[in-house]
C-alpha positions in Angstrom: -98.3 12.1 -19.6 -94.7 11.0 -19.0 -93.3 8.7 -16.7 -89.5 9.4 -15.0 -87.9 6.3 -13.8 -85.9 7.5 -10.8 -82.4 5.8 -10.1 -82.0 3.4 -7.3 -78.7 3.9 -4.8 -77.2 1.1 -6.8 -77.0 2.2 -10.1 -76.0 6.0 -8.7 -72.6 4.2 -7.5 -71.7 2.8 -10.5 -70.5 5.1 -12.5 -68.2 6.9 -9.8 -66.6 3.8 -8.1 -65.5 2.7 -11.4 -63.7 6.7 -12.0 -61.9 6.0 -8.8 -60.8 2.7 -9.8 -59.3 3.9 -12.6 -58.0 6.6 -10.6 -56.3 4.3 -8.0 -54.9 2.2 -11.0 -52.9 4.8 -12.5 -51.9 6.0 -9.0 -50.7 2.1 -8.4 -49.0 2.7 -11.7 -47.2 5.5 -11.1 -45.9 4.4 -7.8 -44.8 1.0 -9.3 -43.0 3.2 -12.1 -41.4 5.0 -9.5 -40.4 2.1 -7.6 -38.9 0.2 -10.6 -37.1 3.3 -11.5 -35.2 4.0 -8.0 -34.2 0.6 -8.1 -32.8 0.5 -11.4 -30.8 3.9 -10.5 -29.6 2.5 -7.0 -28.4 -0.8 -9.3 -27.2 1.5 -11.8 -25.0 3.7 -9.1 -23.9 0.7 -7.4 -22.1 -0.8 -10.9 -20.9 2.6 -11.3 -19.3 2.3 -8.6 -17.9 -1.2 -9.0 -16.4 -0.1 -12.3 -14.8 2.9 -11.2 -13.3 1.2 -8.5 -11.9 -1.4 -10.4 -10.9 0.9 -13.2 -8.9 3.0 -10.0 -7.3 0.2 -8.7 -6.1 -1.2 -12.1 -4.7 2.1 -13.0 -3.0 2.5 -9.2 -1.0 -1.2 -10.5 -0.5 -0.5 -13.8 1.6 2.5 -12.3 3.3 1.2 -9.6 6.6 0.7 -9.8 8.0 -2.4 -9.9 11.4 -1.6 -9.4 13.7 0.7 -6.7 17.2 1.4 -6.0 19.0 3.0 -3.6 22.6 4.2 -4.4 24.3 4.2 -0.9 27.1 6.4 0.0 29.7 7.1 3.0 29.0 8.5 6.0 31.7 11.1 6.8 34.8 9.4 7.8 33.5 6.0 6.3 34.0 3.9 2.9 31.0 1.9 2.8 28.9 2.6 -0.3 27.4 0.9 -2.9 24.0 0.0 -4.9 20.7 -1.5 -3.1 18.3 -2.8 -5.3 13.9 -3.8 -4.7 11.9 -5.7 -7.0 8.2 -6.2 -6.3 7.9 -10.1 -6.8 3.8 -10.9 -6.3 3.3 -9.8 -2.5 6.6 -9.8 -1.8 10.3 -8.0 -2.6 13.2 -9.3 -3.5 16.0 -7.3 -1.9 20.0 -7.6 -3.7 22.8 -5.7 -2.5 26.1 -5.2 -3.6 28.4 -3.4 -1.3 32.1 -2.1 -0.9 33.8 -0.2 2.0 33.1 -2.8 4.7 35.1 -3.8 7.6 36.9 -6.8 6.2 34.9 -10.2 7.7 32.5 -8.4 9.5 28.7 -8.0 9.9 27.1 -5.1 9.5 23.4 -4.6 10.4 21.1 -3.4 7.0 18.1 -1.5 7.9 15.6 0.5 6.0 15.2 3.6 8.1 12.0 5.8 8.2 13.1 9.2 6.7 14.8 9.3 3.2 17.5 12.2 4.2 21.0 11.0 4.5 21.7 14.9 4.6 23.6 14.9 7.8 27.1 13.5 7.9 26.4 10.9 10.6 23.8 10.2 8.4 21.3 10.4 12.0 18.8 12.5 9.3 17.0 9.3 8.1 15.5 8.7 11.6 14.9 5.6 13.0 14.1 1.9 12.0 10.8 2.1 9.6 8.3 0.5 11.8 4.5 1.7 10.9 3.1 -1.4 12.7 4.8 -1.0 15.7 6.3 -4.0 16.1 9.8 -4.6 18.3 12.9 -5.3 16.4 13.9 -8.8 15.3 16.1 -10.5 12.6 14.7 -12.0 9.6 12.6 -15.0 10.2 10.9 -13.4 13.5 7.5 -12.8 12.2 6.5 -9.4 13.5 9.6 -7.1 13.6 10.1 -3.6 12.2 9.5 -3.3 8.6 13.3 -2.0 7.9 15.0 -5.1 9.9 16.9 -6.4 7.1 19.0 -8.5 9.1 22.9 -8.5 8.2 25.2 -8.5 5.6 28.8 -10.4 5.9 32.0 -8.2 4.1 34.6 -10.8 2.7 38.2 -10.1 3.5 38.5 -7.0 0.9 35.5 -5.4 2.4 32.6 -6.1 0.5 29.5 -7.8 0.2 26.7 -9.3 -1.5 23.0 -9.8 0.0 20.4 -11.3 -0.9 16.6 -11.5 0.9 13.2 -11.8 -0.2 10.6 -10.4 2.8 6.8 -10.4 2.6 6.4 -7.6 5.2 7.3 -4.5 2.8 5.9 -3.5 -0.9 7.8 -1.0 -3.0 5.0 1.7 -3.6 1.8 -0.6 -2.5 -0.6 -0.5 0.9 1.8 -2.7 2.9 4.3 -0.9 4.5 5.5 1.2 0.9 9.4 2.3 0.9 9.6 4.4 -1.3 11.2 7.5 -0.2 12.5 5.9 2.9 16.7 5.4 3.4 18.8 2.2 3.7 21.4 2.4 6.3 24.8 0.2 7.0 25.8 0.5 10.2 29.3 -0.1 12.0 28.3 -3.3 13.8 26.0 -6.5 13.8 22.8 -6.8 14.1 22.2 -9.2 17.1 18.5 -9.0 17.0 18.5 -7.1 20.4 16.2 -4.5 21.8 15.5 -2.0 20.7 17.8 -1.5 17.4 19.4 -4.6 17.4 22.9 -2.7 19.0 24.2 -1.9 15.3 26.3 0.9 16.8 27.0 4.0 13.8 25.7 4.8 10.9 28.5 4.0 8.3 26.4 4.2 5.0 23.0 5.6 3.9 21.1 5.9 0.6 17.5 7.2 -0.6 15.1 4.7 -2.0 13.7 5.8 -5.2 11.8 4.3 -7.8 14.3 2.9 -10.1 14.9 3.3 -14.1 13.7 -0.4 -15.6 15.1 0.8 -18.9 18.7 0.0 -17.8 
């Protein structure tokens, strides 16, 4: 005769709640893999990122130019002309003129001017003062004025002049306020720092800005 020893509820459990803890464990697992890995990809994307953007903006100022010139030439009827030079100095530009053709011992208002197209003999082509911010005019030394308010240069009594300015309110090819491609007019009169051009009268001279050859 044999005797069966039947299980009690107890010992039935057993084996099953420990197959789903093992089953939850790898599931915790998993998820905990999945979690590490989405967060090492959003790190990794993010100093992607970083690098490229860095690696963009090192590039955009290794190939900035430094240096621009603009050759200025007569207006019909007019003599003024002469050679305009930029150099990007830090955040700022250094701005040297040299200049024949003036009306002897006179001012005449120098302005950067928004369009670089002295194509029409009046030299009205190149638009009017570069402004992006919006600002009213002023002379040098009024804080917010027009980006092309140069102020004035002063002819000796053969008609020519030299000018020299450093502004912080321009960049040659950078975000702030970039010249490139934009025009430098002379014009017949003083600038008196009036509204809303400074009463310069005519255009007597106008020259492109373009990016200049450092070689030479």
């Amino acid at each position: 005769m044999s005797v069966r020893f039947l299980q009690g509820p107890a010992e039935r459990d057993t084996k099953p709640t420990n197959l789903n803890l093992v089953r939850l464990g790898v599931c915790w697992v998993n998820q905990l893999t999945l979690t590490i890995e989405a967060k090492m990809q959003k790190k990794l994307v993010v100093l992607v990122t970083t690098a490229l953007f860095y690696a963009h903006h090192n590039m955009l100022a290794a190939e900035s130019p430094a240096q621009a010139v603009a050759v200025v030439y007569p207006a019909a009827g007019q003599h003024c002309h002469g050679v305009v030079r930029f150099t990007q100095d830090g955040e700022s530009v250094r701005v040297v003129a040299d200049l024949e053709g003036l009306m002897p011992g006179q001012k005449h208002a120098f302005h950067i001017h928004q369009y670089g197209d002295c194509s029409s003999p009046d030299a009205m082509s190149a638009g009017g003062h570069y402004n992006p911010e919006g600002h009213q005019h002023g002379l040098p030394g009024t804080e917010n004025r027009h980006a092309g308010d140069l102020g004035n240069v002063q002819a000796d009594d053969q008609g020519k002049a030299h000018y020299e300015i450093t502004v912080n309110n321009i960049s040659i090819s950078g975000a702030k306020n970039p010249i490139i491609g934009r025009a430098v007019i002379v014009h017949a009169k003083p600038d008196d720092g009036g509204q809303p051009v400074g009463n310069a009268g005519s255009r007597i001279g106008c020259g492109v800005i373009g990016i200049s050859n450092s070689g030479k």
